[in-house]
N, CA, C and O atoms as CSV, one atom per row, in Angstrom:
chain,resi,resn,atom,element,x,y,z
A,1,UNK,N,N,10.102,40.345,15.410
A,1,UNK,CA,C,11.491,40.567,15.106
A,1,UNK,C,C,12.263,40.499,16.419
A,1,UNK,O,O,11.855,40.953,17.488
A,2,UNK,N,N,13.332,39.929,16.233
A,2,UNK,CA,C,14.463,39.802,17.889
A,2,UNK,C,C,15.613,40.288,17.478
A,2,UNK,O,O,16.195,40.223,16.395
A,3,UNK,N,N,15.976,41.002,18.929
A,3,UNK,CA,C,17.125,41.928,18.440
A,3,UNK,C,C,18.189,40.803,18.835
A,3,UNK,O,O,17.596,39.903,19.430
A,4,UNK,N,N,19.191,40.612,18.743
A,4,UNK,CA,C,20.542,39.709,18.532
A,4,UNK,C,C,21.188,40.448,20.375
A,4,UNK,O,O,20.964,41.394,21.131
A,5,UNK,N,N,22.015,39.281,20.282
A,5,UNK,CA,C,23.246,39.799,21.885
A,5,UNK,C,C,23.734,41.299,21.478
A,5,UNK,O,O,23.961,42.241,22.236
A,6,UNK,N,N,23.828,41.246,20.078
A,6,UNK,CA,C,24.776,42.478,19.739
A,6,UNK,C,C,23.920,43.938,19.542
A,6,UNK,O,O,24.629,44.928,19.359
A,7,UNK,N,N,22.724,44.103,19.562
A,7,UNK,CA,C,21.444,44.619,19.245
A,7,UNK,C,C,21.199,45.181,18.036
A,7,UNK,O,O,20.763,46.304,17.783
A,8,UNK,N,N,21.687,43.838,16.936
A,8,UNK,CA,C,21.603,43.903,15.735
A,8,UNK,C,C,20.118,43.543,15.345
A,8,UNK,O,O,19.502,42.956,16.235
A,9,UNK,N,N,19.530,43.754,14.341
A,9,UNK,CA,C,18.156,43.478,13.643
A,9,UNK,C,C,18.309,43.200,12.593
A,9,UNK,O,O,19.494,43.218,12.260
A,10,UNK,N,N,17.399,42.838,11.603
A,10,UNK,CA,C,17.414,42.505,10.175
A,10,UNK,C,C,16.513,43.323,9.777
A,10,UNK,O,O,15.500,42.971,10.381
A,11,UNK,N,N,16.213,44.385,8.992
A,11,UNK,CA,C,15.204,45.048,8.229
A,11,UNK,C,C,14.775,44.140,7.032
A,11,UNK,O,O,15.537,43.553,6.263
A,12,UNK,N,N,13.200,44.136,7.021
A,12,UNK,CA,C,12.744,42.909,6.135
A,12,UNK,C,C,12.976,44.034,4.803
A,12,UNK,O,O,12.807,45.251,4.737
A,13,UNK,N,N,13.472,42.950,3.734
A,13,UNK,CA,C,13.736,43.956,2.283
A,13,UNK,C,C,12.709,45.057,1.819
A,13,UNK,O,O,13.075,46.098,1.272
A,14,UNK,N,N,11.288,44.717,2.102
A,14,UNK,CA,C,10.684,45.499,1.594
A,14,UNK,C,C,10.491,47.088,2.210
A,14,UNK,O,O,10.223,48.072,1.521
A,15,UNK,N,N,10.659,47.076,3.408
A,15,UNK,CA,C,10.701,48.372,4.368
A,15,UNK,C,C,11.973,49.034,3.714
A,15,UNK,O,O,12.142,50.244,3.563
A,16,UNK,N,N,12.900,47.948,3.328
A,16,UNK,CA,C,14.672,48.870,2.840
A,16,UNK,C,C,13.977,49.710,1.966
A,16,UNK,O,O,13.961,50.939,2.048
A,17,UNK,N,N,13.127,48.702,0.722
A,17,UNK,CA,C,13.524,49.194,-0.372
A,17,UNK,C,C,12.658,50.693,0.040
A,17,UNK,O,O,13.095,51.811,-0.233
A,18,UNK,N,N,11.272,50.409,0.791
A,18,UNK,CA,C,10.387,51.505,0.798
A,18,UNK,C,C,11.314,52.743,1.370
A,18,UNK,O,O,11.088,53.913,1.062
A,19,UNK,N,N,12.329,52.356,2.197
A,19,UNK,CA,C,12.840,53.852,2.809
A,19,UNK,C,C,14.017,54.236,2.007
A,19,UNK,O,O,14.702,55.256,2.071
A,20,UNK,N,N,14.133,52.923,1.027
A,20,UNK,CA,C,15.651,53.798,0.228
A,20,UNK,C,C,16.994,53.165,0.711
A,20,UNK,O,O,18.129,53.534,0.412
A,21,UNK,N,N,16.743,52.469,1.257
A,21,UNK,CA,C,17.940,52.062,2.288
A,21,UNK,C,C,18.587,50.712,1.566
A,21,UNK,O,O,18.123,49.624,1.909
A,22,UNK,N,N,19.531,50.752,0.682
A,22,UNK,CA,C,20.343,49.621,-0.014
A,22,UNK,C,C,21.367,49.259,0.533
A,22,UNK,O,O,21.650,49.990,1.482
A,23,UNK,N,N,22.114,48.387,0.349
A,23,UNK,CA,C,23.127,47.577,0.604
A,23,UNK,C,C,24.802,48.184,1.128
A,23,UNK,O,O,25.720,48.300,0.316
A,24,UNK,N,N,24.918,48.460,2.353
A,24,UNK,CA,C,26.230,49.032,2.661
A,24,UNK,C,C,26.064,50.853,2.597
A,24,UNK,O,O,26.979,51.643,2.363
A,25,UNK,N,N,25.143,51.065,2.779
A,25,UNK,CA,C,23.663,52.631,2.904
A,25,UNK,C,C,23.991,53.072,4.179
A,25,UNK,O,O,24.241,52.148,4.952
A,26,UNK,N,N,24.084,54.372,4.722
A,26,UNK,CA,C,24.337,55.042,6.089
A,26,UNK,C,C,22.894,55.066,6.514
A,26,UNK,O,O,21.972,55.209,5.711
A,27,UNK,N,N,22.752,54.933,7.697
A,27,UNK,CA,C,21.214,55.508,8.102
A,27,UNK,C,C,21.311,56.206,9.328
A,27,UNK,O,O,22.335,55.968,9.968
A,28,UNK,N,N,20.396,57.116,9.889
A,28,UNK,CA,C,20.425,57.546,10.707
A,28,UNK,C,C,19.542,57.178,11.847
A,28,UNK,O,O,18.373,57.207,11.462
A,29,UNK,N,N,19.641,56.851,13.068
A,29,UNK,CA,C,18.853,56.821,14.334
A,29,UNK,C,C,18.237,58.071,14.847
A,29,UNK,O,O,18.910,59.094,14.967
A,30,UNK,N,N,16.920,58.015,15.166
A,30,UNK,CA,C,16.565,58.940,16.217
A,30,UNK,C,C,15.469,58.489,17.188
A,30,UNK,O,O,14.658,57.585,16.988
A,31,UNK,N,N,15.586,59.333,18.362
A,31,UNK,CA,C,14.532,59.088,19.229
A,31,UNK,C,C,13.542,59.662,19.016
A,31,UNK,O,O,13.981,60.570,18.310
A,32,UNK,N,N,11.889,59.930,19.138
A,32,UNK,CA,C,11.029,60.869,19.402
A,32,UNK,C,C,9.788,60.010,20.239
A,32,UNK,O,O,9.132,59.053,19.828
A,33,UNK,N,N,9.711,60.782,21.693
A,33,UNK,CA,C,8.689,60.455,22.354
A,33,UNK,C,C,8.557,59.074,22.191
A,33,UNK,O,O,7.682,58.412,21.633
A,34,UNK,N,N,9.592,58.753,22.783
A,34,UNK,CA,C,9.917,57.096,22.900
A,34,UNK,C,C,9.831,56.049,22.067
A,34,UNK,O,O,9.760,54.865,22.397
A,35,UNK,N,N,9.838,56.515,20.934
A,35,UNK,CA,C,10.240,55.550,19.773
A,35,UNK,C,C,11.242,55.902,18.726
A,35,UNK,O,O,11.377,57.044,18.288
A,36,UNK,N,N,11.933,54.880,18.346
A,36,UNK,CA,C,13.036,54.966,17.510
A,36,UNK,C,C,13.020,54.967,15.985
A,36,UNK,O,O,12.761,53.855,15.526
A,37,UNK,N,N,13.228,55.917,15.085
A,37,UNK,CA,C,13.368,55.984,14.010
A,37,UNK,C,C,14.432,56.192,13.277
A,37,UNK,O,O,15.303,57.063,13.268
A,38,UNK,N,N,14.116,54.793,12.369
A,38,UNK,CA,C,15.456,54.496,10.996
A,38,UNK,C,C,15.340,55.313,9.791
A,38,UNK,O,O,14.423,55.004,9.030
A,39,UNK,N,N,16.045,56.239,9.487
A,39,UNK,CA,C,15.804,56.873,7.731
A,39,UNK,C,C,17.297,56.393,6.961
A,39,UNK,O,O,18.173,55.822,7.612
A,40,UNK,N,N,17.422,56.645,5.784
A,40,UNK,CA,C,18.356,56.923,4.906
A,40,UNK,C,C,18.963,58.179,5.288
A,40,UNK,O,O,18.325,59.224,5.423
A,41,UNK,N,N,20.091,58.067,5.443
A,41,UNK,CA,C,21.166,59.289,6.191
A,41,UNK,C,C,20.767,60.536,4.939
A,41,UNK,O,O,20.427,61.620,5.412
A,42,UNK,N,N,20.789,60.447,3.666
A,42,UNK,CA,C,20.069,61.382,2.929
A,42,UNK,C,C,18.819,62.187,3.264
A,42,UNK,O,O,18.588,63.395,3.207
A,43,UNK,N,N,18.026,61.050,3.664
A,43,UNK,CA,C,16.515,61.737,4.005
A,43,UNK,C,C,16.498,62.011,5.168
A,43,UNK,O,O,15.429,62.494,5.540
A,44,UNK,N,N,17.458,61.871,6.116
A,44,UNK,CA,C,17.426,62.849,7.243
A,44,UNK,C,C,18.328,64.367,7.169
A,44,UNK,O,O,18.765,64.995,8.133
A,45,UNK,N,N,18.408,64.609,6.158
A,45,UNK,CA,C,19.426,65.642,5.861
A,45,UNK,C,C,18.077,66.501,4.966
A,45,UNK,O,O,18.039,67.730,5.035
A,46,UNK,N,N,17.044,65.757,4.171
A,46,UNK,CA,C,16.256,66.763,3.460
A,46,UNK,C,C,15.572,66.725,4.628
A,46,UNK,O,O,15.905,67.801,5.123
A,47,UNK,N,N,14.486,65.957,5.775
A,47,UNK,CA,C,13.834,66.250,6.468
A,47,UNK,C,C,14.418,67.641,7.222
A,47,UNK,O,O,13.657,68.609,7.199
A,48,UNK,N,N,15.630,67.787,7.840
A,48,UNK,CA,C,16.472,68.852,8.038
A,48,UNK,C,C,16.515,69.909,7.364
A,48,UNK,O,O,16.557,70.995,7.942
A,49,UNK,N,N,16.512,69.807,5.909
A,49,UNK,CA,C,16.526,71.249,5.244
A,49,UNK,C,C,14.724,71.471,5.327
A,49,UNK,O,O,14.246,72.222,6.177
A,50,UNK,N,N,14.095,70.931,4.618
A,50,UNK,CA,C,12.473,70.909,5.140
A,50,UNK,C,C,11.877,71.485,6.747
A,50,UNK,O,O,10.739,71.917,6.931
A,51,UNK,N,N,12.840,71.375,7.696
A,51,UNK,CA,C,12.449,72.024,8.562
A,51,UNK,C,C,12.679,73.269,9.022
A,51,UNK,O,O,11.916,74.017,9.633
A,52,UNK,N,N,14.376,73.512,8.497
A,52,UNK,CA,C,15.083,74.981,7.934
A,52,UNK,C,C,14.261,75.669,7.860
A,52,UNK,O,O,13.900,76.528,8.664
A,53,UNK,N,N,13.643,75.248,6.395
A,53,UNK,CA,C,12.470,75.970,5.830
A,53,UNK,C,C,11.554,75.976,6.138
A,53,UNK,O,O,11.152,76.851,5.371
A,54,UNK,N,N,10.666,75.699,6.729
A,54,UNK,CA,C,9.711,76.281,7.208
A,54,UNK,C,C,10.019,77.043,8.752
A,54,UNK,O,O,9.132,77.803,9.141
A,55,UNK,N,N,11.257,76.863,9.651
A,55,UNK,CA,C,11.674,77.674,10.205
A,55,UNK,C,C,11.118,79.003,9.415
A,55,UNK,O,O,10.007,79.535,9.409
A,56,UNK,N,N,12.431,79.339,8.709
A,56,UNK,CA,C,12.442,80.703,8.068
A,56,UNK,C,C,11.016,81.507,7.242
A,56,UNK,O,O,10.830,82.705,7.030
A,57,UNK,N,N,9.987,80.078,6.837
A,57,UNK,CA,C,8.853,80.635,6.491
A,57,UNK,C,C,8.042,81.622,7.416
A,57,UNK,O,O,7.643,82.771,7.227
A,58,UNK,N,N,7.914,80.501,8.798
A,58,UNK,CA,C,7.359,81.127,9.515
A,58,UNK,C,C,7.595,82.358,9.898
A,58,UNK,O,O,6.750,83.203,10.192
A,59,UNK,N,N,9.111,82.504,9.899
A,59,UNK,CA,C,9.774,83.684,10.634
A,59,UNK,C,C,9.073,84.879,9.565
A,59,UNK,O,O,8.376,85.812,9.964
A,60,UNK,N,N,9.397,84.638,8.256
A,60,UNK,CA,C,9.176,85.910,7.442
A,60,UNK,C,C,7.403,86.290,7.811
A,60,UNK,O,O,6.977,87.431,7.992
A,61,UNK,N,N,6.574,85.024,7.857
A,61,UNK,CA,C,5.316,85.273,8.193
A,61,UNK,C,C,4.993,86.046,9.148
A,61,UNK,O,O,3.980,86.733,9.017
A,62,UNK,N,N,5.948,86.141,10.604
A,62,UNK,CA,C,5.544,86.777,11.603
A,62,UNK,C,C,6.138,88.531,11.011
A,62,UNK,O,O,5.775,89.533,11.627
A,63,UNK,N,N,6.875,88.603,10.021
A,63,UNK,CA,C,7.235,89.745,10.169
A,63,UNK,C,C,6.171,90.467,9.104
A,63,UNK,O,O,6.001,91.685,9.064
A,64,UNK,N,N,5.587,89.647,8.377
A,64,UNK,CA,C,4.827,90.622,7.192
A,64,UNK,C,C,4.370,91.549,8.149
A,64,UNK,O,O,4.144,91.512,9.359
A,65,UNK,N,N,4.268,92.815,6.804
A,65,UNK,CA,C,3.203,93.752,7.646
A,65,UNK,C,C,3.873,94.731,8.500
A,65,UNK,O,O,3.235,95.736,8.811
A,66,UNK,N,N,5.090,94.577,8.931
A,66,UNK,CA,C,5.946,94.764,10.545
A,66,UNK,C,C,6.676,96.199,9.637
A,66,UNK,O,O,6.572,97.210,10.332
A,67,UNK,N,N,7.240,96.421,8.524
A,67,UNK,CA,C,8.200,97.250,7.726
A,67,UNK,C,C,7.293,98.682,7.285
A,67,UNK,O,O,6.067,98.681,7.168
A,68,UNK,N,N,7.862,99.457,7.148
A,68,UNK,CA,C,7.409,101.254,7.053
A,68,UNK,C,C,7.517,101.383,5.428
A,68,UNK,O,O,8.588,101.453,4.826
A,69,UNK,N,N,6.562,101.398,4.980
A,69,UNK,CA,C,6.367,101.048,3.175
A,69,UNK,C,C,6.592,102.537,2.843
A,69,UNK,O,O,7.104,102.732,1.741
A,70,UNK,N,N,6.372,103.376,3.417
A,70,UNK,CA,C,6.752,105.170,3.103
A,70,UNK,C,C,8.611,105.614,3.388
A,70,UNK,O,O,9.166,106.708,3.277
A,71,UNK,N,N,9.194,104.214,3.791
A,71,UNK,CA,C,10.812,104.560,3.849
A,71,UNK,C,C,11.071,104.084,2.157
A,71,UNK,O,O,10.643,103.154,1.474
A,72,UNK,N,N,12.111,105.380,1.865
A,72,UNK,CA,C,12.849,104.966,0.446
A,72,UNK,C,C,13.953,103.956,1.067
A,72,UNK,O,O,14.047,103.504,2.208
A,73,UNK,N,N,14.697,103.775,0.000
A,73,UNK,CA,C,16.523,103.185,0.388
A,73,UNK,C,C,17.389,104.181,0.774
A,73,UNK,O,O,18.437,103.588,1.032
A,74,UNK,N,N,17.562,105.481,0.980
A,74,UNK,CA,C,17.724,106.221,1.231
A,74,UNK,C,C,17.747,106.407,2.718
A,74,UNK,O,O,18.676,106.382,3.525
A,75,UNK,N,N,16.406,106.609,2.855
A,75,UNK,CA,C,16.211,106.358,4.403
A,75,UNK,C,C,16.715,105.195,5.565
A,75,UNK,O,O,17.087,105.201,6.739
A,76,UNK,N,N,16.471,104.132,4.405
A,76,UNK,CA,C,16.879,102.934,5.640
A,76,UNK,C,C,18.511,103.378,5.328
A,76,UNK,O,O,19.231,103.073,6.278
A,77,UNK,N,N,19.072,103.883,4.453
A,77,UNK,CA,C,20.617,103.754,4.716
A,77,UNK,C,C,20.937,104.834,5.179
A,77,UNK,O,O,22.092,104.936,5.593
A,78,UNK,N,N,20.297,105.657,5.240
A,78,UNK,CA,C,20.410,107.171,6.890
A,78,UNK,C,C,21.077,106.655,8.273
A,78,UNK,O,O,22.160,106.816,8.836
A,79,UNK,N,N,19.405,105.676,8.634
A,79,UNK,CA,C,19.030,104.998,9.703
A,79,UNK,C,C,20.285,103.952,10.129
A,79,UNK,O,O,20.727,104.212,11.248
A,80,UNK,N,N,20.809,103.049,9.588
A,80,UNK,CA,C,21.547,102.154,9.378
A,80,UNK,C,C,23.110,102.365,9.164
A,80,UNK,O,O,23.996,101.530,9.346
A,81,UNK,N,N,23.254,103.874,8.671
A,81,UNK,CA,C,24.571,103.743,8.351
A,81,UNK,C,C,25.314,104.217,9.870
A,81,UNK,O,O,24.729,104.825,10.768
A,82,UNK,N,N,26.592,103.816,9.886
A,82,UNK,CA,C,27.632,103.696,11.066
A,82,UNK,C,C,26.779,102.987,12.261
A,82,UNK,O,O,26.696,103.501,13.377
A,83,UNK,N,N,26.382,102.206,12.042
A,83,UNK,CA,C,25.927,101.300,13.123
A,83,UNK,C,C,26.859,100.010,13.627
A,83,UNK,O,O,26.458,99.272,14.527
């Protein structure tokens, strides 16, 4: 494949269709560790929430276990209130 003066390319149809990517379609660029990747501006928005989430998975993972199971609601709103 040759990139053009303008550093235009042609994506061969079948890679479009495989990534989703149709006719007059946003896509997004990225770099990683020196190579460049094309998605559907959509599927870089779920890869994004997909990583959200497992952000926050992990986070809750590190906390299991971490909370005082002998506090009522009561207590934590003792502890907590005018803070």
């Amino acid at each position: 494949m040759r990139v053009s003066e303008k550093g235009q390319v042609t994506i061969p149809k079948n890679l479009r269709d495989l990534a989703g990517i149709g006719a007059n379609s946003e896509v997004v660029f990225s770099v990683e560790g020196g190579r460049i990747f094309l998605e559907a501006k959509d599927g870089s928005e779920r890869k994004a929430d997909r990583q959200r989430l497992a952000r926050f998975l992990a986070a809750l993972d590190r906390l299991e276990g971490t909370g005082d199971p002998t506090l009522s609601a009561d207590d934590v709103m003792r502890e907590t209130r005018d803070r």
